[in-house]
N, C-alpha and C positions, 0 to 999 in steps of 0.2 A: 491174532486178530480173528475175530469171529465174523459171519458170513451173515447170520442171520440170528438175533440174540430176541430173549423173551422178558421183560421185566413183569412180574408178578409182584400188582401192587398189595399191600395186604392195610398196615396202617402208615402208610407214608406216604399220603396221597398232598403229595407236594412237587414241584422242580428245585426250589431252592432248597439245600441243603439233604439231598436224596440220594446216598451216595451210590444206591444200585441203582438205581439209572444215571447218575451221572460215568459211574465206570461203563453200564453199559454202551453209553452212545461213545464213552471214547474207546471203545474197544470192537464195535462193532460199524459193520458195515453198513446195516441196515436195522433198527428195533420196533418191536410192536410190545405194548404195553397190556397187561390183562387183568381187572379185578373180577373175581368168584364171589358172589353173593350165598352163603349156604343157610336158605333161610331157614330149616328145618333148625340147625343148630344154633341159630341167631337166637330162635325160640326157646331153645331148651338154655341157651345162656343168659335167657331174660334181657338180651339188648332192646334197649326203649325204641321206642318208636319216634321218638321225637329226636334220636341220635341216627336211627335207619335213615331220617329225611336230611339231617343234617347232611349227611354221607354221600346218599342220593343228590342235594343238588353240587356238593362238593366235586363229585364226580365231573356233574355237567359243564363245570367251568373247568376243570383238571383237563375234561377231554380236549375243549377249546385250546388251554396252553400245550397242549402236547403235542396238538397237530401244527401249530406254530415252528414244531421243532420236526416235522416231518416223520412224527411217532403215534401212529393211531391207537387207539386206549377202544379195547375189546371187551364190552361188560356181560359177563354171563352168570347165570341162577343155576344154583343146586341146592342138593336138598341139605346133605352133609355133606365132613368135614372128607368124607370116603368120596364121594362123590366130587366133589373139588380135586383129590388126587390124580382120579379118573379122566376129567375132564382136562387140569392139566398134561397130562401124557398126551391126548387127546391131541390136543393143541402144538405140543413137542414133534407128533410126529408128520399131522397135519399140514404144519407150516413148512417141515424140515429146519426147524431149530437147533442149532448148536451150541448157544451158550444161553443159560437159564441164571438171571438174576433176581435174587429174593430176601428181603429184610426179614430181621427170625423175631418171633412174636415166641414168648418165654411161659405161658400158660400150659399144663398137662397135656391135654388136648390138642391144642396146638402144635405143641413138640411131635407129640404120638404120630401126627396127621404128616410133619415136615418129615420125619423118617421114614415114614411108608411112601411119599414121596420118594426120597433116595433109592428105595429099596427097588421101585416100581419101575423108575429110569435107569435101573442098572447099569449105571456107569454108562451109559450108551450116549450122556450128552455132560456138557461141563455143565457143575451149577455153586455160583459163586453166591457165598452168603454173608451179610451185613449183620454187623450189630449199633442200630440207630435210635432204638426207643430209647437210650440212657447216652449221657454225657458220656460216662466208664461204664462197660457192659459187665454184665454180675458175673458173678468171679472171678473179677480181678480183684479187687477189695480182700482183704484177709489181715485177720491179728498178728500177732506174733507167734501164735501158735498153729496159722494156716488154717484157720478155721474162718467163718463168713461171721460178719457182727451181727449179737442179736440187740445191740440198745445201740441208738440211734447217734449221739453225741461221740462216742468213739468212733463209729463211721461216717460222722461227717469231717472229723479232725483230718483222718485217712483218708478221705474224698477230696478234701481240699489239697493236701501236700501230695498224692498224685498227681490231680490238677498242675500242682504249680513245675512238679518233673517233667509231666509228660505236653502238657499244653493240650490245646483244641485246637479244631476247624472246619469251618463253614464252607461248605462247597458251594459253589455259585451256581448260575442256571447253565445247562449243561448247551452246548454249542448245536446250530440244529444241523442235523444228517442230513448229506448230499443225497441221498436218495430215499425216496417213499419205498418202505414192504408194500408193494403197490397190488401183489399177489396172494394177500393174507384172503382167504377162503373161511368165512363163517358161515356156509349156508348148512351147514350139519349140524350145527352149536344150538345149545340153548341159550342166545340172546337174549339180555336185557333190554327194556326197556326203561330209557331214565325219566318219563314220561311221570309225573305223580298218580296216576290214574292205573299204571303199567306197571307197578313197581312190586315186586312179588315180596311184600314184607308189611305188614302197616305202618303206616307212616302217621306222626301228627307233626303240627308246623312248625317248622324251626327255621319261620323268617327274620328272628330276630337275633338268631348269631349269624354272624359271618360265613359265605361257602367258597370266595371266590382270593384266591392266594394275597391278594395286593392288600385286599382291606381287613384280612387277619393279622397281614406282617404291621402294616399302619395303624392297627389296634395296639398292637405290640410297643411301637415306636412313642406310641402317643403316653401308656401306663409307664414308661420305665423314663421318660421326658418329663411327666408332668404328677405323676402320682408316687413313683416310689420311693421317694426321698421319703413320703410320710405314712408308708408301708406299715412303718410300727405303729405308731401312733392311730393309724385309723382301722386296721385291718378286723377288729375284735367287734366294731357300731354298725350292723347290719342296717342303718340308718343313710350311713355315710355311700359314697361312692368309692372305698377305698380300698376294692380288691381289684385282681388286673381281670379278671373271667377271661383269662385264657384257656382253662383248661377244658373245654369242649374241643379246642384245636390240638391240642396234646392230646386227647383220648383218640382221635382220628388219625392222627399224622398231617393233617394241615398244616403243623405248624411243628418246630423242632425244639428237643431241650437243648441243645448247642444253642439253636435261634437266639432264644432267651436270652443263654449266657451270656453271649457274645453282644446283643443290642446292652443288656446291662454293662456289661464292662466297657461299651462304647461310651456310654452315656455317663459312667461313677465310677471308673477304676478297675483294678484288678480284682479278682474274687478276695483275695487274703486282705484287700485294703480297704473296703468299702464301707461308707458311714452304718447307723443303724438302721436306715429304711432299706436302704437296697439289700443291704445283706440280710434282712430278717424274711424279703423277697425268695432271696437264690436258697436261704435253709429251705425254705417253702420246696424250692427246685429241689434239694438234696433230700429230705420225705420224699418226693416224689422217687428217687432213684433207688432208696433205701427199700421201699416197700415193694417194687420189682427186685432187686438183689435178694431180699427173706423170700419171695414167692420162689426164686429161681433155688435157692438154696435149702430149703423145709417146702416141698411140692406139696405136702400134705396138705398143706394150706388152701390149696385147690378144690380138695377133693370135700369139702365140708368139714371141716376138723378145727377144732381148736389147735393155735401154736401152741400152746402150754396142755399139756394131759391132762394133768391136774382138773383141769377145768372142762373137760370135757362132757360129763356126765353130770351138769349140773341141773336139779330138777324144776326147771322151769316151769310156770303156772300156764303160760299159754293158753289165756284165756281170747277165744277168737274175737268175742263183742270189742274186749279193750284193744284187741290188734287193731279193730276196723274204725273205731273210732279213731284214733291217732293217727293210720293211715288217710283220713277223711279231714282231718284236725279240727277235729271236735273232743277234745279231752277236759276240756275247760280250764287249762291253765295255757291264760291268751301267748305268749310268748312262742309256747310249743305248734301249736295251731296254725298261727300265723307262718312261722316256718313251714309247716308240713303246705302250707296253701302258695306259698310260694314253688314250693316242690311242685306241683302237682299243675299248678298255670303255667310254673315259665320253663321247668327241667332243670331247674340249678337251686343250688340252696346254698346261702352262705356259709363258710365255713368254722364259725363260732358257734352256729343255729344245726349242722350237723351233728358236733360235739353235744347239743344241750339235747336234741332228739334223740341222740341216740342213748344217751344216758340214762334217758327218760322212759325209752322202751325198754330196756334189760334191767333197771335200779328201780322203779317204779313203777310200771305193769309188769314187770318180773315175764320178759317175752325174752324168748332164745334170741340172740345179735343174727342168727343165719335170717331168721325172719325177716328183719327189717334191711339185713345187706343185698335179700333177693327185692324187697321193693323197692328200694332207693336203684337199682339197677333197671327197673322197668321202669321208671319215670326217670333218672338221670338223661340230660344230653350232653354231659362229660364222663360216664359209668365205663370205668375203667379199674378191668376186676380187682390189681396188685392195690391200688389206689383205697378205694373201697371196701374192699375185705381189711386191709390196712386198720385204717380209721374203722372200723365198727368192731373190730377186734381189740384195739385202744379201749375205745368205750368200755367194752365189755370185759375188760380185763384182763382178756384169753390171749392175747398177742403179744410180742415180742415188742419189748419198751412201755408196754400198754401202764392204762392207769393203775395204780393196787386199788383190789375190788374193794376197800373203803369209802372209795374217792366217791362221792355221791353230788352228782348236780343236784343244788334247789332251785326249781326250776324259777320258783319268785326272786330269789338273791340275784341270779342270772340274769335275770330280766332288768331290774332296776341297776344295773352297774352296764350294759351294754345298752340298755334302750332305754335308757332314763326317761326320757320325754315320751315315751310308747311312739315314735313316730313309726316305728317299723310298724307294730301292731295294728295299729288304726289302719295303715296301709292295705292289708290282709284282713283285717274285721272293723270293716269301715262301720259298722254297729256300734262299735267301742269309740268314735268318735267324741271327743266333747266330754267324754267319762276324767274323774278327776285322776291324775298323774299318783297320787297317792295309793289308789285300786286298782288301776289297771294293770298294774304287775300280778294280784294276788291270784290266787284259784276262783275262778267264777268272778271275776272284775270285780270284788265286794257285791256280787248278787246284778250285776248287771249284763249278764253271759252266762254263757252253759254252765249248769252245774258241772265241780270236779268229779271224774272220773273212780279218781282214788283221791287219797290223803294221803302226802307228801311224807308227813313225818312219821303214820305209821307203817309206810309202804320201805320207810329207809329202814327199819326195824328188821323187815320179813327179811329184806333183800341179805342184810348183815350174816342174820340167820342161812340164809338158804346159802351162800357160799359159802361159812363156813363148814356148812353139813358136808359141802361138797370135798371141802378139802379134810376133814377129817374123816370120812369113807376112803379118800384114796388115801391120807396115810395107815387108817388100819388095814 
């Protein structure tokens, strides 16, 4: 039994289903909660600003539920991730902490930062560690040969028949402690303020998802109740209503991938058993697991690299005009646009309109996938690195399960098989309004919008060229 314990929130800024602080409050006497803001590294990992707010008010309702349980939530600013190790000990010794609970975040950096951590508390305090970002934490999954999967369909086969050995469970809201740390001492800290005005990170508004635990979980309750039965069938119509936009609450830890499962299996059955919508759902959840398992397994992936070598030295055109147009969505083929404007208003982009941007950026303006994986992270409010280097690694061919660099979106074919009706478009270039359904898929709405940027079909030519250059350099 501990006397006096620290839970270090990092992305799990929940009570339900949190298992370091649930273990903490049953195991201690007394807990005080802590997140470190390291804005200097917020910045060099390009975290959006409209995820910084997400966080920030996250927090301010987290703090609310915590003290319900007689657990004060301590929010302090650094610069780095150095600087958070420091301030934790800080804190360890300040308080007179003896047991430190912390959920492990699977990123380079992060690792680097949790071991200089250990190194720094020299054994001088217990510190109990959580693996919560994943159903199955990465490496456990392995072939037959104990090796980690690199294509996705054998590890979700293996993902599932774990599952069904090992089971899950959702911890519930942790019981509130007989006594307040009533003695916890911040006046030497560098305190946050959760304040919008006070918040050492820019921020833009992200009043439009959810920060307060009850009306994410009822987000949740309401897509796997009333939407995900037609999960397949709609998920692909950037028109429709028919993705769950959870994953702002998964990139933070508001919400849990157990959460998920388990409201799904509430709601449709066992994972092994479930019709086509829910389970074309829970694969959705199993990418999600896979592309943290390849991050934890090929690090390299962190560090700027292609998963595939091969592909790493490919001589991209990198023309900056075409970057900044497309990031602006102005490339003049409405589809792409329209997406990019969705990014850039609300922090989310559909997940079909991902796949066609991103295609779009590496197959047809011939721009490096790092390029557009750092801007989709500065305007994401779900920018969660394994997720996102994932998917634009797909795109680009360079990754593990990725598409083969033939695969070439057209961006018009695209358009008219997911947005028949252009109601997304018009949505986004309300310009394009009232233009006939026959043109407003093409390049330049048939002359009714921005000239094309480039030409499709001779752009699919270079691209053909330019990767094969690349791979016949690395095999002589």
């Amino acid at each position: 039994m501990y006397q006096r314990s620290c839970v270090w929130l990092r992305r799990d800024l929940r009570v339900l289903d949190n298992p370091a602080l649930f273990d903490a409050c049953q195991t201690s006497e007394a807990v005080v909660a802590v997140y470190v803001i390291p804005a200097a590294q917020w910045q060099e990992h390009h975290k959006s600003a409209i995820q910084a707010d997400l966080i920030r008010r996250t927090l301010q309702h987290l703090q609310q539920e915590l003290a319900q349980l007689n657990i004060e939530l301590v929010v302090l600013q650094a610069d780095s991730f150095d600087d958070q190790v420091a301030l934790l000990s800080q804190c360890v010794n300040t308080w007179q902490i003896d047991g430190l609970f912390v959920s492990r975040e699977y990123e380079v950096d992060e690792v680097a930062r949790d071991k200089r951590l250990v190194q720094t508390l020299n054994d001088d305090i217990a510190i109990q560690w959580y693996d919560e970002r994943c159903v199955i934490k990465p490496n456990a999954i392995v072939n037959g040969s104990g090796q980690p999967y690199k294509v996705f369909t054998p590890f979700s086969k293996a993902w599932l028949k774990q599952l069904q050995e090992s089971g899950w469970q959702c911890l519930a809201k942790p019981q509130m402690l007989s006594g307040l740390m009533s003695d916890v001492d911040s006046s030497c800290l560098p305190l946050c303020s959760l304040k919008a005005d006070d918040w050492p990170y820019p921020i833009d508004d992200s009043s439009a998802y959810a920060a307060d635990g009850k009306t994410v979980l009822a987000q949740l309750r309401a897509f796997s109740a009333e939407r995900a039965e037609r999960y397949q069938a709609d998920r692909d119509f950037p028109a429709i209503d028919g993705t769950s936009i959870l994953s702002p609450y998964l990139a933070i830890g508001s919400l849990s991938a157990k959460q998920c499962l388990a409201r799904l299996c509430h709601d449709h059955g066992a994972p092994w058993e479930l019709a086509d919508g829910a389970r074309t759902w829970l694969t959705e959840l199993i990418w999600r697991e896979f592309y943290q398992h390849v991050m934890v397994a090929w690090p390299h992936v962190c560090k700027d690299k292609a998963f595939k070598p091969d592909y790493e030295d490919i001589p991209w055109a990198n023309d900056e005009q075409l970057f900044q147009a497309w990031c602006r969505g102005e490339t003049g083929y409405p589809l792409v646009d329209a997406a990019m404007r969705q990014l850039n208003e609300t922090g989310w982009m559909h997940n079909r309109l991902r796949m066609i941007v991103a295609s779009f950026l590496c197959k047809d303006l011939l721009i490096d996938w790092r390029w557009g994986e750092r801007y989709f992270m500065t305007k994401l409010v779900d920018g969660d690195f394994a997720a996102n280097n994932g998917g634009w690694q797909w795109a680009a061919s360079t990754g593990t399960d990725a598409a083969p660099y033939f695969r070439i979106f057209n961006p018009e074919t695209q358009s008219k098989r997911f947005d028949g009706q252009g109601r997304f478009i018009q949505q986004y270039l309300p310009q394009l309004q009232g233009v006939d359904t026959k043109l407003i898929h093409q390049a330049s709405a048939g002359g009714h919008y921005l000239p094309a940027v480039v030409d499709h079909k001779e752009r699919r030519q270079m691209c053909l060229a330019l990767y094969q250059q690349s791979l016949n350099k690395e095999a002589g």
